[in-house]
C-alpha positions as CSV (number, residue, x, y, z in Angstrom):
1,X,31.9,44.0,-14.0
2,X,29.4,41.4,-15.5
3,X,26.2,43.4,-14.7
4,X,26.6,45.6,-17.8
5,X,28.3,46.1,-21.1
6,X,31.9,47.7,-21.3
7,X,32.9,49.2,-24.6
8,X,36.5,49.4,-25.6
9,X,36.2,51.7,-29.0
10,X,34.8,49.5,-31.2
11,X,35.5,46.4,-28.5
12,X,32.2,45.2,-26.8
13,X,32.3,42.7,-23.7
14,X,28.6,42.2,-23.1
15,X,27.8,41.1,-19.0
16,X,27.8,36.8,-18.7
17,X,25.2,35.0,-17.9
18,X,24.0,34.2,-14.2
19,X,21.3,32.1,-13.3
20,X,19.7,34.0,-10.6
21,X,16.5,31.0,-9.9
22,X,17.0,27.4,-10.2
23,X,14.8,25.1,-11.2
24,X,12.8,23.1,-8.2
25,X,12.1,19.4,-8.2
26,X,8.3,18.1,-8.9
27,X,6.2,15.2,-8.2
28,X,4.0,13.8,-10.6
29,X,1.5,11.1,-11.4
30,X,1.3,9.4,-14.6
31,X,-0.2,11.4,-17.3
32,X,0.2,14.4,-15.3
33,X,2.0,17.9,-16.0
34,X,5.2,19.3,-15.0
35,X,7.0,22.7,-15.5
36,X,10.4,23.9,-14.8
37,X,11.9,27.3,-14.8
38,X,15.3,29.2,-14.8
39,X,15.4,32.8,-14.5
40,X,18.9,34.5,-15.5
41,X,20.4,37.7,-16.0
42,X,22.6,38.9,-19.0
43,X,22.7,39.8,-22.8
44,X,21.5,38.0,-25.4
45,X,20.6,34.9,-24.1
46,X,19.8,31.3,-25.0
47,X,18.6,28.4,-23.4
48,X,18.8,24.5,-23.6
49,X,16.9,22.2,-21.1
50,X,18.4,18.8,-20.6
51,X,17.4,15.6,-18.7
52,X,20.3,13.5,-17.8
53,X,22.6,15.5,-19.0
54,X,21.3,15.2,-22.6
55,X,19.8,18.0,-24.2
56,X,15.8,17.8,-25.2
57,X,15.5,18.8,-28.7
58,X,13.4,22.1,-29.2
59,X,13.5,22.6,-25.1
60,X,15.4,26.2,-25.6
61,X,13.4,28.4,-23.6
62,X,13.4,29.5,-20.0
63,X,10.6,27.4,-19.2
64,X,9.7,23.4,-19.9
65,X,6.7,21.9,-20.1
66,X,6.0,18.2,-19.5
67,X,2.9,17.0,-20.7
68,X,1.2,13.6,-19.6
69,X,4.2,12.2,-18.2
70,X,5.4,9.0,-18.6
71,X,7.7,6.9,-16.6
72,X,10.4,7.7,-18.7
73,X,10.3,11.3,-17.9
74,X,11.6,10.9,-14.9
75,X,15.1,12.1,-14.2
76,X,17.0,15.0,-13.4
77,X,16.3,18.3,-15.3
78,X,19.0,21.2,-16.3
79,X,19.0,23.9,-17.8
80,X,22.1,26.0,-19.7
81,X,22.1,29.6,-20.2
82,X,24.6,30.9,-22.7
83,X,25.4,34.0,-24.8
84,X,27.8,34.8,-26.9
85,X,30.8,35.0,-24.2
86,X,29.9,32.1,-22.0
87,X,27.6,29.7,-20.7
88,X,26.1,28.3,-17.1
89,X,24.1,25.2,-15.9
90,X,21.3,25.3,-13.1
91,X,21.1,23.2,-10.7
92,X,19.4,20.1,-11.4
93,X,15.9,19.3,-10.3
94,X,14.3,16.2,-9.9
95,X,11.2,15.3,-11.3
96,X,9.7,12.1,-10.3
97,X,7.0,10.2,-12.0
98,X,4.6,8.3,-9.7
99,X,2.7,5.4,-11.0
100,X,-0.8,4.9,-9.6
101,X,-1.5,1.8,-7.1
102,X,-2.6,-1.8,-8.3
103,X,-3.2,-4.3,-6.0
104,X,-1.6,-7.5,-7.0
105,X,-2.3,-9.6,-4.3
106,X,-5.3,-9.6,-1.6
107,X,-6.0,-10.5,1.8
108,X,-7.6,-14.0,2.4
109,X,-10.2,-15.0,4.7
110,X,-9.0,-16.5,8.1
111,X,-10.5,-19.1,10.5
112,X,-9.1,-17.9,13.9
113,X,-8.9,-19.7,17.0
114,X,-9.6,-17.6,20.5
115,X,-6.8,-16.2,21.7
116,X,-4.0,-17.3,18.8
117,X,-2.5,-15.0,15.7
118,X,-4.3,-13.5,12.9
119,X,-2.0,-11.7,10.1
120,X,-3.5,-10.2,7.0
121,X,-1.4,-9.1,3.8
122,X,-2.0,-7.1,0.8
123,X,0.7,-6.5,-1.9
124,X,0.3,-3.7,-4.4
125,X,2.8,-1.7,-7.4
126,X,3.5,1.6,-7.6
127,X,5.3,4.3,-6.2
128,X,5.1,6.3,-2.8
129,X,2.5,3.8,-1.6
130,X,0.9,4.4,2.1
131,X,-1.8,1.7,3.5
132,X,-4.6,1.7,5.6
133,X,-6.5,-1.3,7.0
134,X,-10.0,-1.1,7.8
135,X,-12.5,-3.2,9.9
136,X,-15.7,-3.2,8.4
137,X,-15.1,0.0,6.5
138,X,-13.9,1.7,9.5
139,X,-10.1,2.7,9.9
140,X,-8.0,1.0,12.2
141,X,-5.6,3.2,14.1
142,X,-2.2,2.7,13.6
143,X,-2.3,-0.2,10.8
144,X,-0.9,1.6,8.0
145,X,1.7,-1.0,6.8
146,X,1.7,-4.2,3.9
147,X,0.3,-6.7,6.5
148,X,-2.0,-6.1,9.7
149,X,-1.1,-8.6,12.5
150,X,-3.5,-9.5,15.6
151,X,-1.8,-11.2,18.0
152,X,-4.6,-12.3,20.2
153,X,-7.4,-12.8,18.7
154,X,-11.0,-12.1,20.6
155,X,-14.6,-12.4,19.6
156,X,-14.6,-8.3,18.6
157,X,-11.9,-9.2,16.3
158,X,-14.2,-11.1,14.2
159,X,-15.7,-8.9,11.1
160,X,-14.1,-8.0,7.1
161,X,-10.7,-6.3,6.5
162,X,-9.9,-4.5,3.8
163,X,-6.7,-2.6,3.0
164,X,-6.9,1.1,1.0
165,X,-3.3,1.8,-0.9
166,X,-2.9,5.6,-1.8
167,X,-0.4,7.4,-3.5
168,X,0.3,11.2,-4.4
169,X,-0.6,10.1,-8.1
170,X,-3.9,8.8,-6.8
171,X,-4.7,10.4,-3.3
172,X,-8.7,8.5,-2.8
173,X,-6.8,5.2,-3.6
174,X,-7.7,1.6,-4.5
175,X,-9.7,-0.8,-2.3
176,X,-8.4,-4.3,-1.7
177,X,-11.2,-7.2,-1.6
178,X,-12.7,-7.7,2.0
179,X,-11.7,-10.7,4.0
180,X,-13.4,-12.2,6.7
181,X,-12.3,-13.4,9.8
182,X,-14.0,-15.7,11.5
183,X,-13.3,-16.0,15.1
184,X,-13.1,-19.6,16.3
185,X,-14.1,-20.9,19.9
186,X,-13.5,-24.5,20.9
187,X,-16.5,-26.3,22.1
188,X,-17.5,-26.8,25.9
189,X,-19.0,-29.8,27.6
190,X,-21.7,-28.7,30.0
191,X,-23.2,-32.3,31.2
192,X,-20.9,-35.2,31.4
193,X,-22.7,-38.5,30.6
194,X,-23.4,-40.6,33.9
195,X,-22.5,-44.2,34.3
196,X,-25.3,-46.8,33.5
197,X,-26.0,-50.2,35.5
198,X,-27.6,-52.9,33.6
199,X,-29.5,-55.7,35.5
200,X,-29.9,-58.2,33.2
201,X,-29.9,-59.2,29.4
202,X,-31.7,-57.1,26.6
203,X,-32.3,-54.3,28.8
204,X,-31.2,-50.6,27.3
205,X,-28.9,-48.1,28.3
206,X,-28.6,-44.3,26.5
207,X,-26.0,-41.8,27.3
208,X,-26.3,-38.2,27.2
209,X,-23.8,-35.1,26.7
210,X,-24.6,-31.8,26.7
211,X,-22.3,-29.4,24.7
212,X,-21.9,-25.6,24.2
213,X,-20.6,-24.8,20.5
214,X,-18.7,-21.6,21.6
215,X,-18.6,-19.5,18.2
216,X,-17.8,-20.2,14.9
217,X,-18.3,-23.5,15.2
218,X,-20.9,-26.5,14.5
219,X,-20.8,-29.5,17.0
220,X,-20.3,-32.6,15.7
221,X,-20.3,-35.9,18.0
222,X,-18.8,-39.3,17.9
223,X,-19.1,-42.0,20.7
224,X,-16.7,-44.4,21.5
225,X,-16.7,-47.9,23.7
226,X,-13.0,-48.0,25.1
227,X,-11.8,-45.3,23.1
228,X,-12.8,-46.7,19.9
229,X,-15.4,-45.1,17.7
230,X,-19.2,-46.6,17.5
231,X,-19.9,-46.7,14.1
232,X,-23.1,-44.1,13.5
233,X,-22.9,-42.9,17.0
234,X,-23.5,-39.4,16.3
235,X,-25.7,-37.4,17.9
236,X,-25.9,-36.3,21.3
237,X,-27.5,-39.2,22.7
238,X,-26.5,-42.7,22.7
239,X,-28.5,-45.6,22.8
């Protein structure tokens, strides 16, 4: 029996170890804290953490402490329980080292036109990331990816968008720069100019258009005799 001592005269076989708690894989972010256990059973006992598979040097207790991890901490962490007789390994537990977000690239301003695509994109390091796009500080449902895509764009549509990249190493997040989209209508001609009937030399004749500028937009003019533009013919009118 391992669970206690058995004595042959002067003969002692003292009970093996067995790891009776593993220990459990941990999350952390950068500069944070980690701790693993092993709780074992047996006679005179020793223990000897290892990460990788290579032991940490003065990590010979039943507990480990990690602290402000770094990057390089990551890996898998065992521990092995000996005495005298024999020795065991625990399972191995993960711990995983999260580095906070940076955004490396942000969204750009857009000039839409009614009705076509609009695609924003954000790019950002670190690990475990999760995104959410916002219009006008507001989140928008469902846009929790890299890049937020409109693929009709509408007046309401126009406003700023911003993207928030959170991970478990920094659950508030960083902020991307606000872009604007600007939705763009194409102009509208409300009034046609009419046809003009001269009688005469050195008489005048002035045609008029009337325009709406939609949105988005400022209206610009430029007249043309047979499809060829009239040099300073820019305004509404045309004399």
């Amino acid at each position: 029996a391992q669970s206690e001592a058995v004595s042959f005269d002067n003969f002692t076989i003292a009970p093996l170890p067995k790891i009776t708690g593993h220990p459990l894989p941990q999350t952390v972010g950068v500069d944070g804290n980690a701790t693993f256990s092993v709780t074992a059973t047996g006679d005179n006992l020793s223990y000897q953490w290892q990460q990788d598979g290579v032991n940490i040097s003065g990590a010979i207790s039943a507990t480990h402490t990690i602290t402000g991890a770094k990057s390089s901490d990551g890996g898998i962490y065992t521990c092995v329980v000996s005495n005298t007789d024999a020795s065991v390994t625990s399972k191995g537990a993960v711990l995983t080292v999260i580095i906070p977000p940076a955004i490396a690239g942000h969204p750009s301003d857009l000039n839409a036109t009614l009705g076509g695509p609009a695609a924003f994109n954000v790019t950002a390091s670190g690990g475990n990331l999760t995104y959410q796009w916002q219009k006008n500080g507001v989140n928008i449902t469902g846009a929790t990816s890299a890049s937020y895509s409109i693929s009709s764009t509408q007046s309401s549509h126009a406003g700023t968008y911003r993207c928030v990249v959170t991970n478990p190493a920094a659950p508030a997040g960083v902020t991307s720069n606000g872009a604007v989209l600007t939705v763009i209508a194409p102009p509208t001609i409300t009034t046609q100019p009419a046809n003009v009937v001269l009688v005469g030399s050195n008489t005048t004749a002035t045609f008029s258009v009337t325009a709406s500028p939609g949105y988005g937009t400022t209206l610009s003019y430029r007249w043309q005799l047979n499809g060829t533009d009239i040099n300073g013919a820019t305004s509404a009118t045309y004399t």
